[in-house]
Structure formats: C-alpha cells, structure tokens
N, C-alpha and C positions, 0 to 999 in steps of 0.2 A: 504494500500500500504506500503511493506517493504523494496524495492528493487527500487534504483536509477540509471540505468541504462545512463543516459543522453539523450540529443535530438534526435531524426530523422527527421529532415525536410523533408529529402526528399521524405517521404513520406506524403498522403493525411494523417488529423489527426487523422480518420476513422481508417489508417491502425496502427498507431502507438500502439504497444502495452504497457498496463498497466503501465509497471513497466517503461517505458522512460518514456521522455519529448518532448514538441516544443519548447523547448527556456534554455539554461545554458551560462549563461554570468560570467566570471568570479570566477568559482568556481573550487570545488576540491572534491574527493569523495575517500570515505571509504564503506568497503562492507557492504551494509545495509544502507548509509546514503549519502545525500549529504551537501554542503556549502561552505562559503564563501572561497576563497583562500588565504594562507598567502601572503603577501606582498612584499616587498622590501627593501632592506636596503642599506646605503652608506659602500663599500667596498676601494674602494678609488678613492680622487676626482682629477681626470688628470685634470681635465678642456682640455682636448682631444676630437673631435670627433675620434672614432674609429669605423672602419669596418671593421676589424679580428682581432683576435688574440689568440695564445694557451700558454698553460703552458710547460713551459720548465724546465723539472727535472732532474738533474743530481748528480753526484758523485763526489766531487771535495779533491782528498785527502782523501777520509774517511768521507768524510761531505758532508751528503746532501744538494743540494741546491734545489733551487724552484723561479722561475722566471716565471714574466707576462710579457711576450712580446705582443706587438702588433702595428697595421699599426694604422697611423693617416693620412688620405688624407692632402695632402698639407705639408707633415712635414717627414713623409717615419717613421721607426720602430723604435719605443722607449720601454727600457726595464725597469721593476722595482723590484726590489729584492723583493718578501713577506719574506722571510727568515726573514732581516733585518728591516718587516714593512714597509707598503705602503708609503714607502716616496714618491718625485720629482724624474719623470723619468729620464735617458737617451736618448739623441737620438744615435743610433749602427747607424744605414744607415739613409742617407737624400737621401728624393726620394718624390716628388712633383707632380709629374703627372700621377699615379696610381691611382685606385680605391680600391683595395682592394689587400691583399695578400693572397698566400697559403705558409703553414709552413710545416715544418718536421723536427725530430730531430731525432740524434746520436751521443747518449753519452755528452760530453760534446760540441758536434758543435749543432748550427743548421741550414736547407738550407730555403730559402725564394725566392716564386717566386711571379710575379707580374701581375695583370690583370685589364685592363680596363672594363668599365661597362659593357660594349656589349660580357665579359667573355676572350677578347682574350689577348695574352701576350701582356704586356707594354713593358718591358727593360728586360735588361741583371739579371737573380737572383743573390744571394749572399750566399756566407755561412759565417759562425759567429763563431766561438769560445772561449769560457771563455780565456782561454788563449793566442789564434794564433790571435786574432784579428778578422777585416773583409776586406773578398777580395768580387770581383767577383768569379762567378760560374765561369769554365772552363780559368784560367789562361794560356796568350797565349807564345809562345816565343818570342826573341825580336832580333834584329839585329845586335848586334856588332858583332865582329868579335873576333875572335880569334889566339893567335900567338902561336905556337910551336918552342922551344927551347932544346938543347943536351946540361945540363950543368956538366954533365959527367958521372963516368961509373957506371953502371947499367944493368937491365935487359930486358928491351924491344929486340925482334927479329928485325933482320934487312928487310927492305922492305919496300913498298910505304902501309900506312895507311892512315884511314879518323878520323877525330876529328871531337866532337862538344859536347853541355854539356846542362845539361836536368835543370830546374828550380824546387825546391821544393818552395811549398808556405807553407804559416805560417798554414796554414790551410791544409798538408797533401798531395794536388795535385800537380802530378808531370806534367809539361807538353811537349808538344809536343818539340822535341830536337830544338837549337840554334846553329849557325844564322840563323836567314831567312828572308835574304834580300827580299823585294817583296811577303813576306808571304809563302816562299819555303826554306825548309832545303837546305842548302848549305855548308855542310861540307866541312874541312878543309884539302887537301891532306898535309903528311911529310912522307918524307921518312926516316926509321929511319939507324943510320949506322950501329946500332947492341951494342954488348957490353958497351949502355948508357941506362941510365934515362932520362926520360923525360919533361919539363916543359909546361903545360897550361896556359898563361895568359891572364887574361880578362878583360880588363879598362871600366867598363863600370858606366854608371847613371841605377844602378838598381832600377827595378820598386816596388813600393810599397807592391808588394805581395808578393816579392822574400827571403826566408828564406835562402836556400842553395843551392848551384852549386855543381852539380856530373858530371864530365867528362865520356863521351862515346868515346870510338871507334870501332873500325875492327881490326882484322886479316888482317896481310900481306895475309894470302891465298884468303881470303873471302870480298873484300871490302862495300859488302853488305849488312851484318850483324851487328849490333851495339851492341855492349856489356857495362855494365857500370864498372866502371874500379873500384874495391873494394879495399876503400881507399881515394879515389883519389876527396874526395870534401870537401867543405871548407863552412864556415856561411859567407852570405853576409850582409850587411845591407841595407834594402827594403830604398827607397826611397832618398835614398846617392848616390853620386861616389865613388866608390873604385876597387880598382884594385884588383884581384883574383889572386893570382897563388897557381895552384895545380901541384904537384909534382905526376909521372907518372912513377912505374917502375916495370914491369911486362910481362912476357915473352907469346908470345901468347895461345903458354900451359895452362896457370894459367885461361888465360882473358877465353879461351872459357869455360874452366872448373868452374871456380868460378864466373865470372861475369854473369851478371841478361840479357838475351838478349829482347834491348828493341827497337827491330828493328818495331814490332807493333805499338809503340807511333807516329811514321809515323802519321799512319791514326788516330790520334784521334781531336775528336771535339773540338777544342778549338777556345779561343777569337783569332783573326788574329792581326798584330803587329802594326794598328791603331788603334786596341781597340773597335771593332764592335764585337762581341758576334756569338757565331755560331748559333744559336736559340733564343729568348726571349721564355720558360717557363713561363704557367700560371699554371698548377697544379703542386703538387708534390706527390709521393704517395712510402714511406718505403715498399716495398717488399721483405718480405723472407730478405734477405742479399744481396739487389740492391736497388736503389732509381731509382724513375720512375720520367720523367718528360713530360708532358701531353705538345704538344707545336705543330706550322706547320715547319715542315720541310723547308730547302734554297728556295725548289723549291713550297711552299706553301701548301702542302697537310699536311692533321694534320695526325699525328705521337705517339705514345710514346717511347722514348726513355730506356730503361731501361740497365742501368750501371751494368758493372761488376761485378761479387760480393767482398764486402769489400772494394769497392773503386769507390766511387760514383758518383763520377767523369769523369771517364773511359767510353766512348764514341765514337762509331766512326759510320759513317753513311751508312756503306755497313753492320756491323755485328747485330747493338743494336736498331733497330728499328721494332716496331709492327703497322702495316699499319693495317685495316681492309677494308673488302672487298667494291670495287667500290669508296677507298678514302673515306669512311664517315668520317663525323666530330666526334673527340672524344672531352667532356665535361671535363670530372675526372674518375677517377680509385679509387678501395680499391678494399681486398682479403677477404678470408674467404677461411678457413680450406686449406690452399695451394694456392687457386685458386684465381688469380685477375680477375677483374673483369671490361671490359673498357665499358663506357659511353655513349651515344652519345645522341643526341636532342630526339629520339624517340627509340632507339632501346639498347642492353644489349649483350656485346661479353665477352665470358670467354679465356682464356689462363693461359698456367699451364707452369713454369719453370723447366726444366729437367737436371741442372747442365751444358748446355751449353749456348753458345751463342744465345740472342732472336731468329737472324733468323733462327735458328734450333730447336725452340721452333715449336709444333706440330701449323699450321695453327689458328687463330682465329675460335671458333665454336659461331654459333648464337644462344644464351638465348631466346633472344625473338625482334619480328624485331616492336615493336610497344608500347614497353614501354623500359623510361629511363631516360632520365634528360635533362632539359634546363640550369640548376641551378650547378655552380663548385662547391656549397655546398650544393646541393639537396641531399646527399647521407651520410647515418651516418651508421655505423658498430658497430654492438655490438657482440666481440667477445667471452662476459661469457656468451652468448646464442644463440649465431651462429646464427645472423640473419643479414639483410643489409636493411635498410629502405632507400626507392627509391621516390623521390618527381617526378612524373610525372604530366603533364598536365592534366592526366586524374584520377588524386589521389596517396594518400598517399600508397604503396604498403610493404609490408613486404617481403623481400627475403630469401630466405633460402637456396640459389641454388639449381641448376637444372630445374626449370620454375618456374614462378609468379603465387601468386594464381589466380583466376578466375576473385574476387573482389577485388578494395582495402579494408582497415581500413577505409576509410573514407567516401566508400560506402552509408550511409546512410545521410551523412554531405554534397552532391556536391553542393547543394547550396551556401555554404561558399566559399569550393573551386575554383568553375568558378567565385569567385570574384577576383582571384588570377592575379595581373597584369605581366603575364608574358613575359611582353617588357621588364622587370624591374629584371631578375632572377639573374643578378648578386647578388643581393642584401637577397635573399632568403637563408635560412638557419635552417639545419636539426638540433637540437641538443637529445638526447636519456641521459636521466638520468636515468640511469639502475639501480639505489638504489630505487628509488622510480616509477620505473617502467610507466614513460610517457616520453612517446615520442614527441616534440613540434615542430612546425615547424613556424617559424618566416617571415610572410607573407608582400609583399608591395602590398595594398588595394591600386590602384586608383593612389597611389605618387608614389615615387621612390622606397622610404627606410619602410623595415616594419613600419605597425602601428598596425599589429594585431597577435596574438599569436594563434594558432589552437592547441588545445591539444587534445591530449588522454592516457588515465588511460589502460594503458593493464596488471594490477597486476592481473585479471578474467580471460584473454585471450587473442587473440590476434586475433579471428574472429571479422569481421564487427559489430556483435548481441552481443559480447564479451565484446570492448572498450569501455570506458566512456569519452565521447566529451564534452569538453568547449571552447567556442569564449572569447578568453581573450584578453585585450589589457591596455597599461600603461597610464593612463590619460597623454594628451600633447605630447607623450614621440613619435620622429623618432628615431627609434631602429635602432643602427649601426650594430650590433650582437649579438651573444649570444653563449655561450659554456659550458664546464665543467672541473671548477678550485679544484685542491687539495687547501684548505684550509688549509695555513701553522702551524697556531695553533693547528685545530681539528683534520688536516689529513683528513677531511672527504671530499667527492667531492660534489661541490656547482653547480647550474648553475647561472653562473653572465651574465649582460647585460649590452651593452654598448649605448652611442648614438651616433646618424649618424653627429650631431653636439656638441661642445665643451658643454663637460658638466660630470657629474661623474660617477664611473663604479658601478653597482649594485649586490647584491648580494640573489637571492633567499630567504625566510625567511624560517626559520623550526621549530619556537613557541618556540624556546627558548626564544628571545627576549622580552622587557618589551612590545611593541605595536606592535607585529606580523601582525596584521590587519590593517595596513597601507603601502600603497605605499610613491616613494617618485617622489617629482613634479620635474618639469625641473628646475634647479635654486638651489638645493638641499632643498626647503622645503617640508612640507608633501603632501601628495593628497590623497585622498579618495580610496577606494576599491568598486565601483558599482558592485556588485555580486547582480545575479537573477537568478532563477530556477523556469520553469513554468512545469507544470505537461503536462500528457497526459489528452486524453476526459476521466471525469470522469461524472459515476461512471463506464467507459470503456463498454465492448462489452456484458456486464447484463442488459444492456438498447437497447432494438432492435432499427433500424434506424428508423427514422419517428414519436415516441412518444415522445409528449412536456414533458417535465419533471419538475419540483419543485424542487429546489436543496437549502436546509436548512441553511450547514452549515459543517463543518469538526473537527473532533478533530486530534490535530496536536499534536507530540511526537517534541518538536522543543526545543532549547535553543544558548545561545550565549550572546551578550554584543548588549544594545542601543537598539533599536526599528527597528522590521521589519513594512515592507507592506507587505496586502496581498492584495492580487486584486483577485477577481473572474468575470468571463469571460464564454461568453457564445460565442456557435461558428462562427468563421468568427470575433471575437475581439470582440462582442459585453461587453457591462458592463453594471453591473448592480449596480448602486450607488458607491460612491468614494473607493478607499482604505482601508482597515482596519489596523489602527494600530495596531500593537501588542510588550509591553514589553516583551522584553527578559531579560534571567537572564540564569547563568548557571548553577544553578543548581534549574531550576524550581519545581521541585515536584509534578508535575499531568500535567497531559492531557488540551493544549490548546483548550480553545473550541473557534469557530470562528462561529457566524451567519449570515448570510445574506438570502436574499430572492431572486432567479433567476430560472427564467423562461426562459427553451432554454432546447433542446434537450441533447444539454450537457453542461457539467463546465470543466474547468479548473481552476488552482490557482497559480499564479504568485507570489513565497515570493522572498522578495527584501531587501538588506538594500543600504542605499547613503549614507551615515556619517561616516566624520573618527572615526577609531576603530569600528566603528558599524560591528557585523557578524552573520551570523546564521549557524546553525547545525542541519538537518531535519533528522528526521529517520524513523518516521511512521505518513501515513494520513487515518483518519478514514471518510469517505464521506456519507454523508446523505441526501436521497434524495427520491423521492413520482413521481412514473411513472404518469402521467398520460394520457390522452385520445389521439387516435393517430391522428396526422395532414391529413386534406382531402385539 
C-alpha cells in the first residue's frame, strides 16, 4: 500500500477500498503518505474568550497596518495591533449581550454587526475607524431647531424658503436632514428679502457622532427640493454644546446648479432621535462596491439590505432591499465572480447587481431549494479558485455556481457529520486555508461551542474519492473560533484558534518551530497530539469473502520521533494480543518489520502515537498473509 487516501466510514469495510482507511484521528497527509498533524502554538495570550474575529488590514499614510480585532462575549470588540506585537488589547465597542459578531472592512473603517446564539441580530452595528472613531451604524438626526437671520447684503433670491442641515459623522455618514421633532423633518420656512446673506444658527448639545453640519435648502420656486448649500458648513464638536453658525449666501441660480440635491436623504434608514436603530444586522457581507447587511426588516420579514455604492451606509427601505420569495429566512450572503449569493436554513438564491438600485436588480433566481446553511459562518469563499464551501445539514458541499454537485466532500464521512449539533450552529464555523489547500470546519459535538475539527486535504481534488479526511480535535480545548490571520512578521496567512472561554489565541504550526508536535492545553501549558491512522481490510479484495486467513505481519516504510502503537485487528474490532511497540527514528534506514499472529478473514492496523512530541510518518505497508480454508 502507497496511497493514503483517508477514512470512509460510511461505508461497510468490505467496501472501502485499499488505498483509504476506517479510522484518521488527528493527522495530516502528503501524496503518498500519511501522519501525525502539526500542533499548536501560543500566538497571543488575551486571557479573552473569543467567538469571532478577522484581521483588519489597512493603509495608514503609506504604512501598513495589520490589526486583530475580535468579539469577546460579555466584554463587546477588542483590538490589538500585530504590527506593534501582540501586546494588551483595547476595548473599541463594549457590548455585553451578544454572542458573536460578523465583520467587514473598508479601507481604513471597519463595520460590525451582532448576533445572538439562535443566529439572529442583537443591537444596533457599528462602524470603527482608525481615525473617525466609533459610532453606530446608521447615525440619526436630532431635534433642535434652527434660526434664520438677514445680517446683510448678499446674495440669496428673495422669497419664502425651507432650511434645515444634514449631520456628517466622524465616520463619513451623512444623515437623514435636521430637525425632526417626533422623528419627522421639519424644516425651517424664511423668507428671504433679497439682496442679503444669510445666517444659520444652531445651539445645540451635539451628539457624539457629529463631525460636521452642512446646511440644506430650496428654491424660492421649488420648496421641495433640498439642495446643500456649497460652502455653507462648519466642524462641530461631537459630544459638547456649541453653537453653529453658518453663513448663507447664494442666489438660487448657483444653489440648483452647484448644490448636491439631497432631497432622497428623506427616505433613508437611519437611527430615529431616541436612539433605536432602524434594523439590528446580524451578517455583513462587502459586495462589489455596497455593503450588505443580512437583518429582519421593521415589519419582521428577513431582508438584505444592500447600500449604495460607495457609501455604505445609504439605505432606504422602499429602494435597497432583497426579499426572497415567500419571505424565506436568509442566514448570510458572499459573491463569486459578480454574483452574490443569499443563504437561507435549506435553500441557495443568486442575485447579480446591475448598476442600479437593488429593487431593480433582476428578481432573486433559485440555486437550489434544498441545500444551504443553518450556520452565519457555514459558508467560506475562496476567490483564487472560484469556489464557495456551503456547511449544510446534509454535508460539506463545494460550490462553484450554477448548481451543487450531486454529492458533498464529505460524502463518504456522514457519520461524523450527523454528529453535528445543529441546535448549536451559531457556533459552527467554515474556515479554507487555501495555501495548504484544507478546508476545516469547526464543529459543536453534543455542547455548545466546537470540540471537534473535520478536515479535509483537497491538494488531489476536490471529488468525495479525491479528499483526504481527518477527525481532529484540541485536547480540553471549547473552541471559540477559528480563521485566517496575515502573520505580521512572515506575511504569510496562518489559521489561529481561539477559545469559547478566557484563555489564549493559537496559532496553527508549520514545522518550523522547535516542538511542532505539540498542542497546547487550556491554561497555556503543553498537551499531547493523539494522532491515529487505521488502514482498510487488509490484504483488501485479493482475499475472497468467507476465507479464514493467517495474517503474519507487515513491513512498514514509517518514521518520526518516540514510539508508535501498532495494533492489528481482525474484523468487527477483534485483537489479536496487545499492541506492538515500535521505535521511531527519523531517519530509520530499512523496512519496519512488524509480527504478529491473526486469525480472521481480515486485518487491519491501527498506528498511533499518545506522547508529547511523539509522531509518525507512514508511507508504505507491505502485508503478509497465508489464505487459508474457506468458513462452512
């Protein structure tokens, strides 16, 4: 045997062929070989539970930065510069009764929205800025009032006009125009007498998110229409009293011809001037040049909203909204090649952007009405091979668009899978390390929070008979998450892991390290790496069914560090006598030879190590074995 394909449970062991297994706990494979999986290492210690979090890269000046953001339940989003070395987080936003977040970035912002276990929005998101600070998502207007004054001569047209004046936040969002007593614009009528200028002021306790005040009006012809008056605003200071006055003086000529008409901001979604949110977001998803935000609508039906382009913000609930048909529930969203892709518990909607407004986006079309996601991180995109990995209840699915294959990837594993507690899918989590070509998906067995990692090796293929399966899992370890960090040193992308409880983030190992072959325990000391690979029936389908067989012994092409087990096994688990040690060494020099004496129609052979640092590295099994007389 040259070829380590991995297990197939799911099938009888009759059917498995040669080159698989029943049983890879823990391991890693190379073409031609299998063994033990690297380990884990401390990356840095939050002493945080964490259950999300992404890397946020940006441009600051000419200098890159590189930030770990992430949610700590009970604590809300703490950031920590790798740039500067994994020091003592920040906490950006305190936020205590979420379960988890979804992220997204632009540029130097980034948005955050918030979801309880059962997947749906907590609160109101937030966006973040290296620079502008943090506000809420959808900044609202606010009430005071405003006075018009004629303190002399100028340019304004004579005539009855409307005033009122638009908020920019520190973070770019402009919002719906001011006052609005009772949550309704309420512009200002003055009439002006003509050959003056004009003055805006504004005394108010501006709100913490308030960068700058732009004055809006009309035309004496048009009192309908709102224009912003170019020139005509001034920097407030968020969170202070101060009194505004902007100077006004412009003929209405100028104002329709040069001013921005922002008679739309009318309808846009924003927070109302208690401070209630027009939506709580639970996903977020970068499309094209819009941000999507996966949420139920006032009226309760789930929605994606997707914003205007370039300003992500920009919302209103007659034009930016994608329903799918009969109100289904949407999960999460991601695109591929143009085409987004919306979610729902069991089914897969595409929608393509055409340069207008969502509802002029062509109808939602139906992918498929019976596979899709329970999971708001069931779904991982890899766009340097155009594929979308779909966690459904019914398996691991690879998408490519246009339909789903027939089977999933993990087809041959559903045993594993239907152990998948999916009361719990908040908690599940897709991650695709596209360097090293396995795809994992980080499962909650039986608890809440992952305990067990499902991999597969698709560097061979990416058919069912293709991938190479292992059941991994972290000794002790409730796994908060898991994703894929630039490592600010290497540059190179890692996958690190966090826990569901306070404890330190980890980082994948890659054999540079001095003890690769070690995990690390809860508490940050070491833990073991129990790595096993059990063969299929040997000596396979050269033994007709029905004859007893004599099975000698093996010679094994094997090496590594510490002492395996080998266990031989006859079928239905049987054993024949204890385990057989065997020294490892790396670079052995000849052919392990293994004896034993078993009686059973077939063998298999179970190598194992339990010992820290202990691993093995199998590449070829030589089986030796004496048919003989057939069972009556």
């Amino acid at each position: 045997m040259r070829s380590f394909q991995g297990p197939w449970p799911r099938l009888d062991p009759y059917s498995v062929p040669l080159s698989n297994g029943l049983l890879a706990q823990n391991v890693a494979y190379l073409k031609g070989q299998v063994g033990t999986r690297f380990g884990h290492s401390i990356v840095i210690s939050t002493m945080d539970g964490i259950t999300s979090f992404f890397n946020w890269l940006f441009n600051l000046f000419g200098v890159p930065k590189s930030w770990f953001v992430y949610f700590s339940s009970g604590v809300g989003i703490r950031i920590i510069d790798l740039a500067a070395g994994p020091g003592a987080p920040t906490t950006w936003v305190p936020q205590t009764s979420a379960y988890a977040a979804s992220f997204a970035s632009a540029g130097n912002r980034f948005y955050a929205a918030f979801f309880n276990f059962n997947g749906s929005g907590n609160s109101a998101g937030v966006v973040s800025s290296y620079l502008g600070g943090t506000s809420f998502l959808f900044a609202g207007p606010i009430t005071t009032n405003l006075v018009m004054t004629e303190p002399g001569a100028g340019l304004v047209t004579a005539g009855p006009h409307r005033f009122g004046y638009l908020i920019q936040t520190g973070n770019g969002f402009t919002t719906r125009p001011s006052p609005a007593p009772g949550n309704v614009f309420t512009p200002v009528n003055f009439t002006a007498s003509g050959s003056h200028n004009l003055n805006m002021q504004i005394a108010a306790p501006w709100p913490n998110y308030a960068s700058v005040v732009q004055a809006v009006m009309t035309t004496s012809a048009n009192s309908n229409r709102y224009y912003t008056v170019p020139g005509a605003s001034i920097g407030v200071p968020g969170g202070t009293f101060f009194t505004a006055n902007i100077p006004i003086n412009i003929s209405d000529a100028d104002l329709a011809a040069t001013g921005t008409d922002v008679t739309s901001y009318l309808n846009l979604l924003t927070t109302d001037v208690s401070g209630n949110p027009p939506f709580l977001p639970y996903f977020l998803h970068l499309y094209s040049n819009r941000m999507g935000y996966t949420t139920l609508d006032p009226s309760g039906i789930p929605v994606t909203y997707y914003s205007d382009p370039n300003n992500y913000q920009s919302i209103t609930a007659s034009q930016h909204g994608i329903y799918l048909p009969g109100n289904l529930p949407q999960t999460c969203t991601t695109d591929l090649r143009g085409v987004a892709y919306i979610f729902g518990p069991h089914w897969t909607y595409a929608v393509s952007d055409n340069g207008k407004v969502p509802v002029q986006w062509a109808s939602p079309q139906l992918v498929d009405g019976g596979i899709g996601t329970l999971a708001p991180r069931g779904v991982c995109t890899n766009t340097a091979q155009g594929f979308i990995w779909v966690a459904d209840v019914g398996g691991l699915y690879l998408f490519r668009g246009g339909q789903y294959p027939q089977r999933p990837i993990s087809y041959y594993q559903q045993p594993d899978w239907n152990q998948i507690n999916w009361a719990n899918a908040a908690s599940l989590v897709v991650v695709d390390d596209a360097v090293k070509h396995i795809v994992s998906v980080y499962v909650p067995v039986g608890g809440v929070n992952p305990t067990f990692v499902f991999s597969w090796d698709y560097s061979e293929g990416t058919e069912p008979e293709q991938v190479k399966y292992s059941r991994n899992f972290l000794s002790g370890w409730s796994i908060g998450t898991a994703g894929v960090i630039q490592n600010p040193t290497t540059r190179r992308n890692e996958v690190w892991v966090t826990s569901a409880s306070a404890d330190r983030v980890l980082r994948e190992n890659d054999g540079s390290e001095a003890n690769p072959y070690r995990d690390v325990a809860t508490g940050g000391g070491t833990a073991v790496i129990s790595s096993s690979y059990q063969t299929s029936l040997l000596p396979g389908l050269d033994n007709p069914h029905g004859f007893l067989t004599m099975h000698h012994g093996d010679h094994l092409r094997i090496s590594g560090q510490g002492q395996a087990s080998i266990q031989a096994n006859g079928l239905d688990g049987v054993t024949q006598g204890p385990a057989i040690p065997l020294q490892l060494s790396n670079t052995p020099g000849l052919l392990q030879l293994i004896k034993y004496f078993l009686q059973n129609e077939h063998a298999t052979l179970t190598i194992a190590t339990s010992s820290l640092d202990q691993f093995f590295v199998l590449t070829y099994i030589a089986h030796y074995w004496t048919q003989g007389a057939p069972q009556r």
